[in-house]
PDBQT receptor file of N, H, CA, C and O in Angstrom, charges set to zero:
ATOM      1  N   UNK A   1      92.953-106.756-126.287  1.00  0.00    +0.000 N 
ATOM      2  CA  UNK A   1      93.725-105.707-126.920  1.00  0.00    +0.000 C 
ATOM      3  C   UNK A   1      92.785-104.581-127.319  1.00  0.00    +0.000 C 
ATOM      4  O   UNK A   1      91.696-104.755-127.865  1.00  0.00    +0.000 OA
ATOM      5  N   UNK A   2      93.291-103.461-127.005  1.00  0.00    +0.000 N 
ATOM      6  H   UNK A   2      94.176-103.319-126.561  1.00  0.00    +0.000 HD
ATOM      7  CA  UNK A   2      92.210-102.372-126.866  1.00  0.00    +0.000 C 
ATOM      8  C   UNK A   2      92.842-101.337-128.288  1.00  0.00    +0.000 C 
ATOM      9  O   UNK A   2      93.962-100.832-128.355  1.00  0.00    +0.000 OA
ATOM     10  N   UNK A   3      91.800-101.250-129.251  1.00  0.00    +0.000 N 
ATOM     11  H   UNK A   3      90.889-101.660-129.196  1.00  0.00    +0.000 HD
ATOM     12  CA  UNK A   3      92.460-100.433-130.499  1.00  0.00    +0.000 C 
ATOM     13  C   UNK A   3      91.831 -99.148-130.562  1.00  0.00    +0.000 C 
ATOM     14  O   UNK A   3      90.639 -98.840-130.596  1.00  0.00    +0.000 OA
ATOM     15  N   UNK A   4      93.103 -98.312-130.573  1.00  0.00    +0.000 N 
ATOM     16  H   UNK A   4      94.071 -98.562-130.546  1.00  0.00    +0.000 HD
ATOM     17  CA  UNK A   4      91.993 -96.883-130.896  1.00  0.00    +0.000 C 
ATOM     18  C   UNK A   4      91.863 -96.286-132.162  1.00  0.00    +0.000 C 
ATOM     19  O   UNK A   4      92.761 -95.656-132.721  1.00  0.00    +0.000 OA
ATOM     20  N   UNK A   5      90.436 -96.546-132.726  1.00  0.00    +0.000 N 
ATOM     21  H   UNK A   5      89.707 -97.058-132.272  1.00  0.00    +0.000 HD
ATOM     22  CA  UNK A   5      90.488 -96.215-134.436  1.00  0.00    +0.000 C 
ATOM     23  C   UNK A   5      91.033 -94.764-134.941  1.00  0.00    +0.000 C 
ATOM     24  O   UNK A   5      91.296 -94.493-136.113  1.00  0.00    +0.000 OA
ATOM     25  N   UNK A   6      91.131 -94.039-134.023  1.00  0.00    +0.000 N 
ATOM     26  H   UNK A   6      90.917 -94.259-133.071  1.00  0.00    +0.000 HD
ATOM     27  CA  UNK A   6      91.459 -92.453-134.865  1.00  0.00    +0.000 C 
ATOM     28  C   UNK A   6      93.199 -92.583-134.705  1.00  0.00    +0.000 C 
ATOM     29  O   UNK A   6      93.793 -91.513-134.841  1.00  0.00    +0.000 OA
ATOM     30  N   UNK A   7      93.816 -93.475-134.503  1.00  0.00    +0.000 N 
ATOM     31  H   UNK A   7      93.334 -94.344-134.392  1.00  0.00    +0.000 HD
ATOM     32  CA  UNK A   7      95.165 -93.453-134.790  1.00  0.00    +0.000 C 
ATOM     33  C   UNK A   7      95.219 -94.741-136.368  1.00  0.00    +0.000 C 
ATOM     34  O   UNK A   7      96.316 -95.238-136.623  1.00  0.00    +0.000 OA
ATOM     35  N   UNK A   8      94.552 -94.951-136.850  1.00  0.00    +0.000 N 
ATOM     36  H   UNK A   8      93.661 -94.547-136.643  1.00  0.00    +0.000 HD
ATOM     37  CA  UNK A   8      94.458 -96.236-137.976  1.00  0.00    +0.000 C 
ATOM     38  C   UNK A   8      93.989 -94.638-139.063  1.00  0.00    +0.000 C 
ATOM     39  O   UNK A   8      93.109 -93.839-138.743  1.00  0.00    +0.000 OA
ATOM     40  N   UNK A   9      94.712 -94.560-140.112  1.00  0.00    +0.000 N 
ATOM     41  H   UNK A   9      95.427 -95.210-140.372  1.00  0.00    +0.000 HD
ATOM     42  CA  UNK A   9      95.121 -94.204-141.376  1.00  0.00    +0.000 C 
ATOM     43  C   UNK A   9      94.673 -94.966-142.653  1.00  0.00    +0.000 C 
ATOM     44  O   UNK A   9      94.921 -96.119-143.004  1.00  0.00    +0.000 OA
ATOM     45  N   UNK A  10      93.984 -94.045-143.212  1.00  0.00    +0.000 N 
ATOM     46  H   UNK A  10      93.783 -93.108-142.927  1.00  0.00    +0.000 HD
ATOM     47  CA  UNK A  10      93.688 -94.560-144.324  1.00  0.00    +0.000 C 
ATOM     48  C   UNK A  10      94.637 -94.286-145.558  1.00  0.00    +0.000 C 
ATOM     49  O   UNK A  10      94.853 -93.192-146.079  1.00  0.00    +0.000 OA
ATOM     50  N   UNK A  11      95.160 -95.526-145.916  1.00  0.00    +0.000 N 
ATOM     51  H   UNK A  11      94.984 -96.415-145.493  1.00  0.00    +0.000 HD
ATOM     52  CA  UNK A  11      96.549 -94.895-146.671  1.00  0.00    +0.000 C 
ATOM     53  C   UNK A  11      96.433 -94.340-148.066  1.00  0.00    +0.000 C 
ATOM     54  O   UNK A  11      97.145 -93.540-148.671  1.00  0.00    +0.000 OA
ATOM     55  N   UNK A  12      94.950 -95.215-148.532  1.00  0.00    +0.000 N 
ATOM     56  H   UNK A  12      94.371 -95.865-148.040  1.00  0.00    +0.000 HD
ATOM     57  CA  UNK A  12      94.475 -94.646-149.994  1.00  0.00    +0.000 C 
ATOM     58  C   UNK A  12      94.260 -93.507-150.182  1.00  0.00    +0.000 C 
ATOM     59  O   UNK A  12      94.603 -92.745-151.086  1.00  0.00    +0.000 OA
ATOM     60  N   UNK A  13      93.379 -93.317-148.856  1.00  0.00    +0.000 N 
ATOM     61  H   UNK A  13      93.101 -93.936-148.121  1.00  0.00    +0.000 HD
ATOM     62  CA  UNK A  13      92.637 -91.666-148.868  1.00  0.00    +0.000 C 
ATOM     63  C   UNK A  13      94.212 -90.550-148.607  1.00  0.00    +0.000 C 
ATOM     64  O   UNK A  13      94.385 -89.485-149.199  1.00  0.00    +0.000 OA
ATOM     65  N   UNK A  14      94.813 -90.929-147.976  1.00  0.00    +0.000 N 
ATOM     66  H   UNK A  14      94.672 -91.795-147.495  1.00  0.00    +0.000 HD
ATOM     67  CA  UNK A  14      96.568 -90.187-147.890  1.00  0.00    +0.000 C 
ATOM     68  C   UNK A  14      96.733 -90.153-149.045  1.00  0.00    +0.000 C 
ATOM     69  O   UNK A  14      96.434 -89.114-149.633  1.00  0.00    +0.000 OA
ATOM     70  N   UNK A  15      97.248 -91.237-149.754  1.00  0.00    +0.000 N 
ATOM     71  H   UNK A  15      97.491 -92.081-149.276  1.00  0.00    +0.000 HD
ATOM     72  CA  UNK A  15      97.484 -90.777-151.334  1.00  0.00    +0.000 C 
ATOM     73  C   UNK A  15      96.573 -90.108-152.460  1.00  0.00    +0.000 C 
ATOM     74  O   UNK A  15      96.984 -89.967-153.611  1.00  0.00    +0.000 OA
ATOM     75  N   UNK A  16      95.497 -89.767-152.105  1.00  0.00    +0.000 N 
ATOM     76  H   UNK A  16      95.163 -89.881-151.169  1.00  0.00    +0.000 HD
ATOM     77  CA  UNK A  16      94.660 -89.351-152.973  1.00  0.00    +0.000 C 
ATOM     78  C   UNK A  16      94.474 -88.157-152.591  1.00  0.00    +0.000 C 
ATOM     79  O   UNK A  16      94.276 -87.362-153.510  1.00  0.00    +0.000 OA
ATOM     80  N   UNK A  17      94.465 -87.698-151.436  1.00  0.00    +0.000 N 
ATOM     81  H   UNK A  17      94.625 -88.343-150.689  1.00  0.00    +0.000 HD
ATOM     82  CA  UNK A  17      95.193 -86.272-151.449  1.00  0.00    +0.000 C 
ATOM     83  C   UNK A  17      96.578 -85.791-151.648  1.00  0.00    +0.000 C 
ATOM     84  O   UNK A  17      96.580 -84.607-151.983  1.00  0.00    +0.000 OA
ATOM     85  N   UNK A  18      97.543 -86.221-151.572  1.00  0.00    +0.000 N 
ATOM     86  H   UNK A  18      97.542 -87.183-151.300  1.00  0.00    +0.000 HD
ATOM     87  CA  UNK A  18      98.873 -85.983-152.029  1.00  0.00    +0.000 C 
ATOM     88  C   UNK A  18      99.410 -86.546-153.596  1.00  0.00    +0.000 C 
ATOM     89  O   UNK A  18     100.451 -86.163-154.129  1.00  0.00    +0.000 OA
ATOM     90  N   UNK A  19      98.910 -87.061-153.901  1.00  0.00    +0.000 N 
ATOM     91  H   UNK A  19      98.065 -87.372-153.468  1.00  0.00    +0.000 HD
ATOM     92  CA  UNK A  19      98.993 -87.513-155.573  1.00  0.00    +0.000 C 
ATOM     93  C   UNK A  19      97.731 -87.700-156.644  1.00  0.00    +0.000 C 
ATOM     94  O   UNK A  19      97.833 -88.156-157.783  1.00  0.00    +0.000 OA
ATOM     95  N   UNK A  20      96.548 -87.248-156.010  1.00  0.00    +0.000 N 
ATOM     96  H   UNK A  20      96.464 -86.878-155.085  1.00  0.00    +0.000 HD
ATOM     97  CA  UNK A  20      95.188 -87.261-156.598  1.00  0.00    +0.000 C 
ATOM     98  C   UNK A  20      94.448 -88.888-156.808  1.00  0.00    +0.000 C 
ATOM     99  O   UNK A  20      94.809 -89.833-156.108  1.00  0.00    +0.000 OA
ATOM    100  N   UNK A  21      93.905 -88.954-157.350  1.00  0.00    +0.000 N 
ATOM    101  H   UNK A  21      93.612 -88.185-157.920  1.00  0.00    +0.000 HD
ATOM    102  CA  UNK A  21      92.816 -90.093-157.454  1.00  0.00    +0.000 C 
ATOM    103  C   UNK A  21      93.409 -91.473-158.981  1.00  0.00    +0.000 C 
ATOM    104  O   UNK A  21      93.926 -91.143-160.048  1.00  0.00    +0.000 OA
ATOM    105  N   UNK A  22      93.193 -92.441-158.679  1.00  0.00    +0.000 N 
ATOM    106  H   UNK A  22      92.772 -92.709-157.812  1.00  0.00    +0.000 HD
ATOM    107  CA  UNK A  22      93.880 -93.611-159.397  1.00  0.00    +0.000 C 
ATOM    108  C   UNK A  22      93.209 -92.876-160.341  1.00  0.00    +0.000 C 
ATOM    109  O   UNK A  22      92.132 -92.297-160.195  1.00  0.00    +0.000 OA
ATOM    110  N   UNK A  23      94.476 -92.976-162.118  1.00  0.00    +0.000 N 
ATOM    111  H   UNK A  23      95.350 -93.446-162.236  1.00  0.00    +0.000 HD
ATOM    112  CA  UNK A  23      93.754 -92.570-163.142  1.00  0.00    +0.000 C 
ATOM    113  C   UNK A  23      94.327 -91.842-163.797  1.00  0.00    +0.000 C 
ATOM    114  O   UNK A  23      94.787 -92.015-164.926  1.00  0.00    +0.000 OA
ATOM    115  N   UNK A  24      94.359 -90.591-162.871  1.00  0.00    +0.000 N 
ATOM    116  H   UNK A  24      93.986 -90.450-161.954  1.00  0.00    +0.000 HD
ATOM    117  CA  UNK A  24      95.028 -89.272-163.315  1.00  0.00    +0.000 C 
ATOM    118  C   UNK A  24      96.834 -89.378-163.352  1.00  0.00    +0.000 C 
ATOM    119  O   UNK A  24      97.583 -90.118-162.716  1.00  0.00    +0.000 OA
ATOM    120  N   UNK A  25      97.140 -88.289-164.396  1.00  0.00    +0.000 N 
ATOM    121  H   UNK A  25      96.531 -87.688-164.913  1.00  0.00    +0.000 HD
ATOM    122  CA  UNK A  25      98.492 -88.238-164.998  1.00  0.00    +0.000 C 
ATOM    123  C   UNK A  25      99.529 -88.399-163.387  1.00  0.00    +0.000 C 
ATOM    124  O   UNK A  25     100.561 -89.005-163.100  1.00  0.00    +0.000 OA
ATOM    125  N   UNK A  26      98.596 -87.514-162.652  1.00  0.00    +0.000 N 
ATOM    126  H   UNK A  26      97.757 -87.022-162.885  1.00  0.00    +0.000 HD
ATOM    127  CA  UNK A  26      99.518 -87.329-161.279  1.00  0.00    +0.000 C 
ATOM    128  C   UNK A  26      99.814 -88.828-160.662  1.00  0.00    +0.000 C 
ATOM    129  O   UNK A  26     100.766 -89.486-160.242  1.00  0.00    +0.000 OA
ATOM    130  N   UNK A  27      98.743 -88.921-160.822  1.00  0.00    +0.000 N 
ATOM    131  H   UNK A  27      97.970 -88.386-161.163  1.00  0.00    +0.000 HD
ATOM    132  CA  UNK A  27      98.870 -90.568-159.613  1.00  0.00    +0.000 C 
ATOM    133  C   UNK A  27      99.556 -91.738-160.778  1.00  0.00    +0.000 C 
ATOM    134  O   UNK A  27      99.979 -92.779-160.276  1.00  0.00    +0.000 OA
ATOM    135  N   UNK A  28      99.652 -91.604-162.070  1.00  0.00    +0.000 N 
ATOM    136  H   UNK A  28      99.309 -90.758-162.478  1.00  0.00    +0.000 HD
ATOM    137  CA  UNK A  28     100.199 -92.370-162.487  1.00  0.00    +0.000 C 
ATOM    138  C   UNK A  28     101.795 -92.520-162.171  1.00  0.00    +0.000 C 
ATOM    139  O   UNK A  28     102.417 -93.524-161.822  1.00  0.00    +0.000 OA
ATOM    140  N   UNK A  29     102.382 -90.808-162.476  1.00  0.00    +0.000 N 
ATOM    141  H   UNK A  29     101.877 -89.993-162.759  1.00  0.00    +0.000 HD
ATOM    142  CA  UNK A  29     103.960 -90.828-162.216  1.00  0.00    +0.000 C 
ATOM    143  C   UNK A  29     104.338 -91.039-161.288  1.00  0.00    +0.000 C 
ATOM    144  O   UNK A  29     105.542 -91.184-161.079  1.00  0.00    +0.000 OA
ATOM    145  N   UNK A  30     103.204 -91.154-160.181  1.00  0.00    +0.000 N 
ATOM    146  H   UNK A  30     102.226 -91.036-160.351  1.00  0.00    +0.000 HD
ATOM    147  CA  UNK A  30     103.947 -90.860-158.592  1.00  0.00    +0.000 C 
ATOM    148  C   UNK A  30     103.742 -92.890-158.510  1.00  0.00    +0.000 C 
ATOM    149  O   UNK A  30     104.443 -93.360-157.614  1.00  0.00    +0.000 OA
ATOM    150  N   UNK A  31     103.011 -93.839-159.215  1.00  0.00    +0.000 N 
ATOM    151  H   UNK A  31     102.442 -93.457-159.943  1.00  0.00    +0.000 HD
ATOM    152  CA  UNK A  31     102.829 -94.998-159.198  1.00  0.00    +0.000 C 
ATOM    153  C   UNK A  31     104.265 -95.107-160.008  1.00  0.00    +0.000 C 
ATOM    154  O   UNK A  31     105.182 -95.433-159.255  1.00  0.00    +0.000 OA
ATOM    155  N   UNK A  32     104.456 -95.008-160.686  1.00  0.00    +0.000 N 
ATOM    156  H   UNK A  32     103.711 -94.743-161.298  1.00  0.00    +0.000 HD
ATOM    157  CA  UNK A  32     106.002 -95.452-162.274  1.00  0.00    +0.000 C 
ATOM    158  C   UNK A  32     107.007 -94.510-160.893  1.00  0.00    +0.000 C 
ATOM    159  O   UNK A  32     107.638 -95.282-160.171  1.00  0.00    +0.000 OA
ATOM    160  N   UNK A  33     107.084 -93.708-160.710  1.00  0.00    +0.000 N 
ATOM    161  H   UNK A  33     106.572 -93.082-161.296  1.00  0.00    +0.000 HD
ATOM    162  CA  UNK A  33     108.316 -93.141-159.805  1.00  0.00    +0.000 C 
ATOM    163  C   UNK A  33     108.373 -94.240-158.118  1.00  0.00    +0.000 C 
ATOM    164  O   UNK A  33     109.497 -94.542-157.716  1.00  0.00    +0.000 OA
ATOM    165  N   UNK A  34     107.382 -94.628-157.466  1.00  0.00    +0.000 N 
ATOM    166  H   UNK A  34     106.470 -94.383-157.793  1.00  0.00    +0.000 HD
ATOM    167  CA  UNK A  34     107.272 -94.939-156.780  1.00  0.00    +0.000 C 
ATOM    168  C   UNK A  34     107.754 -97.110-156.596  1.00  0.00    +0.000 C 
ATOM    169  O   UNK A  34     108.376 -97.740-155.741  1.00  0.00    +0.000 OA
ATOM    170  N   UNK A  35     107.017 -97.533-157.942  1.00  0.00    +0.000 N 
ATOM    171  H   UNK A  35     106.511 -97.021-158.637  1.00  0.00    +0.000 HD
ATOM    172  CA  UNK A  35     108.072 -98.924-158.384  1.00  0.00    +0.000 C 
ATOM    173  C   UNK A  35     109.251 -98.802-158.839  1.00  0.00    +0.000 C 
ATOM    174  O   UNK A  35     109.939 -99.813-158.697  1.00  0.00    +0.000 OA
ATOM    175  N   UNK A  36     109.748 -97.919-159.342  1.00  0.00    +0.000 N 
ATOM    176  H   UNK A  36     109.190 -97.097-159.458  1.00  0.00    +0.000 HD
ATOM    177  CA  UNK A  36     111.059 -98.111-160.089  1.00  0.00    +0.000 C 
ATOM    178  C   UNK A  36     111.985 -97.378-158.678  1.00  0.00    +0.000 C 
ATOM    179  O   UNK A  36     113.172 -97.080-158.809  1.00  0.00    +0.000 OA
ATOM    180  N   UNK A  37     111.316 -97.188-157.525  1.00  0.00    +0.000 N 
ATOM    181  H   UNK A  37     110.351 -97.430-157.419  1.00  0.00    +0.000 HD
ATOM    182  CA  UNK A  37     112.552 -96.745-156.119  1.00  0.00    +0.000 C 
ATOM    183  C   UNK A  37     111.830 -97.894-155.495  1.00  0.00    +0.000 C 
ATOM    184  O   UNK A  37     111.781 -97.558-154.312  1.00  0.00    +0.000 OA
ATOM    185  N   UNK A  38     111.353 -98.835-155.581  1.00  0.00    +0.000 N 
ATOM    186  H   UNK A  38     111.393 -99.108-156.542  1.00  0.00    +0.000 HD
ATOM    187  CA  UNK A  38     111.277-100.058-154.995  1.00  0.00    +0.000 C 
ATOM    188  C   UNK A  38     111.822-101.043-155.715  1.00  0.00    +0.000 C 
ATOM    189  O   UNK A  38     112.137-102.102-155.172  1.00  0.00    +0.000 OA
ATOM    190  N   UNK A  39     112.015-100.815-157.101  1.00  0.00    +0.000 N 
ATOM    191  H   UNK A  39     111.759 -99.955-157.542  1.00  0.00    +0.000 HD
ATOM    192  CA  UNK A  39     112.339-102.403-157.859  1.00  0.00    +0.000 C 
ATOM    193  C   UNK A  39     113.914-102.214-157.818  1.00  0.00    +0.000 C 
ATOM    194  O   UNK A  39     114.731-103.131-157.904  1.00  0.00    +0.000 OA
ATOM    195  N   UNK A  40     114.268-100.531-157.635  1.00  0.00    +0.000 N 
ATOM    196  H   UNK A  40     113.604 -99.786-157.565  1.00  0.00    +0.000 HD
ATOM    197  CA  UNK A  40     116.093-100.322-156.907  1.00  0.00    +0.000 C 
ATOM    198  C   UNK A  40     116.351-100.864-155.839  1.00  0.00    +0.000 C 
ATOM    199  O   UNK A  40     117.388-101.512-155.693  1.00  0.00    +0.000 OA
ATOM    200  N   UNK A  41     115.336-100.683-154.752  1.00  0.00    +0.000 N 
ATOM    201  H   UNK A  41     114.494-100.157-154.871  1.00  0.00    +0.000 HD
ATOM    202  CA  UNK A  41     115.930-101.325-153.876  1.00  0.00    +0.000 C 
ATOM    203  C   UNK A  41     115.845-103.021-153.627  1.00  0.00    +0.000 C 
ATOM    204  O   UNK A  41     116.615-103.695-152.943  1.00  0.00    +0.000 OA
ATOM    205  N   UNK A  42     115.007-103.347-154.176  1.00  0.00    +0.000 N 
ATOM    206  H   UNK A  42     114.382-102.800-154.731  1.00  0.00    +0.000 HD
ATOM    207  CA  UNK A  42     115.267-104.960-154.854  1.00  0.00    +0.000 C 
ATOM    208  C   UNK A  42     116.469-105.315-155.010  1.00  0.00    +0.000 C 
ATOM    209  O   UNK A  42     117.109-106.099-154.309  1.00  0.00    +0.000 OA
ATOM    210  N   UNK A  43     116.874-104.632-156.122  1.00  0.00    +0.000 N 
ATOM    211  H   UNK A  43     116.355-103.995-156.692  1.00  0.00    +0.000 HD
ATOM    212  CA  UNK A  43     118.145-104.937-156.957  1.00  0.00    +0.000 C 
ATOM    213  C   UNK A  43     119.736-105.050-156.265  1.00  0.00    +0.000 C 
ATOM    214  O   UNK A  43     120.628-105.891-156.379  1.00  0.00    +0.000 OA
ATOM    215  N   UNK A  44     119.600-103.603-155.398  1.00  0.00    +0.000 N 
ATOM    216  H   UNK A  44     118.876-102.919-155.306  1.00  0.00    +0.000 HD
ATOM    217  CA  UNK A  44     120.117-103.250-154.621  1.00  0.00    +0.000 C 
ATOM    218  C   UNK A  44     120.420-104.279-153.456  1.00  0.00    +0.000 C 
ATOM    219  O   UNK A  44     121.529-104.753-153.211  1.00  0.00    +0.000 OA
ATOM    220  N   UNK A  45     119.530-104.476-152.946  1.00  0.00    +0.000 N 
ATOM    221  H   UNK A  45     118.629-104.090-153.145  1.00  0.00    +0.000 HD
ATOM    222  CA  UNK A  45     119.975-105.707-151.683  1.00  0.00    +0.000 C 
ATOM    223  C   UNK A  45     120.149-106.802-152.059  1.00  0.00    +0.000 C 
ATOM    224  O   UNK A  45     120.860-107.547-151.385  1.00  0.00    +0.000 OA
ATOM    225  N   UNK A  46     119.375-107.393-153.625  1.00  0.00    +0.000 N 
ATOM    226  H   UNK A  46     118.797-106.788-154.173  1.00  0.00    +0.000 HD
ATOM    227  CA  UNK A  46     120.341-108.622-153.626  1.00  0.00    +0.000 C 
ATOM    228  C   UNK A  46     121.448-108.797-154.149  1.00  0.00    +0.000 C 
ATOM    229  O   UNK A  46     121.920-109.907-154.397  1.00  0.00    +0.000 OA
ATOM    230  N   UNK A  47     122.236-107.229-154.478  1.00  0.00    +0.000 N 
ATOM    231  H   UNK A  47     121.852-106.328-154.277  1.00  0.00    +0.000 HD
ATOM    232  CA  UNK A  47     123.459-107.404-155.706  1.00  0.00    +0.000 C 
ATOM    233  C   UNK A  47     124.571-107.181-154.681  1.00  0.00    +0.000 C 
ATOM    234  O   UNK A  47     125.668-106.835-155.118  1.00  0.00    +0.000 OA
ATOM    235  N   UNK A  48     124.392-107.357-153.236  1.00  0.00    +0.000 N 
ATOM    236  H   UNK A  48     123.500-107.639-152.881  1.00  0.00    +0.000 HD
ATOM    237  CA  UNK A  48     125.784-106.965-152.080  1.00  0.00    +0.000 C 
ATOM    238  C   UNK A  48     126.585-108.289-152.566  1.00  0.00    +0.000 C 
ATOM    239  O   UNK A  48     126.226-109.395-152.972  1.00  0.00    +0.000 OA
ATOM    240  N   UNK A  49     127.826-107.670-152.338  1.00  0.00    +0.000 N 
ATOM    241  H   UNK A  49     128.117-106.772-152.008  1.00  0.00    +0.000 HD
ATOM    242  CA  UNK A  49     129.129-107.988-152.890  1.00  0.00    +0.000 C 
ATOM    243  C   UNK A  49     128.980-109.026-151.593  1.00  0.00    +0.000 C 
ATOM    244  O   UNK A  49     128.383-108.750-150.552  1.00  0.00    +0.000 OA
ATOM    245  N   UNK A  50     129.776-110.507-151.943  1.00  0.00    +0.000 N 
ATOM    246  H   UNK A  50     130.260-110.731-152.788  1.00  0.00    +0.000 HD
ATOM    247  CA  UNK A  50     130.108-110.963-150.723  1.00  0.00    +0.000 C 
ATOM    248  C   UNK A  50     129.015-111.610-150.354  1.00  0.00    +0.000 C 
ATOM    249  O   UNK A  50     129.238-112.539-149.578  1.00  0.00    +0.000 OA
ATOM    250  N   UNK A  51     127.871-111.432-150.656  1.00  0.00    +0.000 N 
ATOM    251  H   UNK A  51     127.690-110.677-151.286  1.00  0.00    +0.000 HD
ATOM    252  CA  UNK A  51     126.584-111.922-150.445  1.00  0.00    +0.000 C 
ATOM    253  C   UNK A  51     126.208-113.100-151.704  1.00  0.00    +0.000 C 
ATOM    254  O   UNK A  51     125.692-112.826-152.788  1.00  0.00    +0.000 OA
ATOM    255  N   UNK A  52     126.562-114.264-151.295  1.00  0.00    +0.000 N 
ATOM    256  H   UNK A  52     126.981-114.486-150.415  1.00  0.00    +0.000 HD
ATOM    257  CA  UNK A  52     126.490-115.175-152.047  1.00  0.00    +0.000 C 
ATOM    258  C   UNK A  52     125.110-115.989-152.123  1.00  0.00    +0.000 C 
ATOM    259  O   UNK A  52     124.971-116.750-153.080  1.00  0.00    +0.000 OA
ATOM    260  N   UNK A  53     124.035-115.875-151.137  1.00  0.00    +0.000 N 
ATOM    261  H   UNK A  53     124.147-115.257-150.359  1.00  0.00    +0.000 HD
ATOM    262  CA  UNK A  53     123.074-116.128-150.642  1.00  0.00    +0.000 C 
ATOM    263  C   UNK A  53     122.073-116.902-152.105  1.00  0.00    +0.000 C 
ATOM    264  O   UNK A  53     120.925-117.308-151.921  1.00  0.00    +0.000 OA
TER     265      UNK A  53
């Protein structure tokens, strides 16, 4: 399997230019905004009606 590294993303370094560096006020809200639209969609898929699972 043949990998080509300049398509592999560094996802930290992505967020640390678009929300700044772990620490700061920025990267905190975009961390608290960013769990609370994941812990919805948690909630969300296991609360389907009909879904007794």
């Amino acid at each position: 399997m043949n990998t080509n590294e300049e398509m592999l993303t560094d996802i930290s370094a992505e967020l640390d230019k678009e929300f700044d560096a772990p620490g700061t006020p920025e990267r905190a809200k975009f961390d608290e905004e960013a769990y609370a639209f994941y812990t919805n969609c948690v909630l969300s898929d296991n609360a389907r009606p009909g879904d007794e699972g």
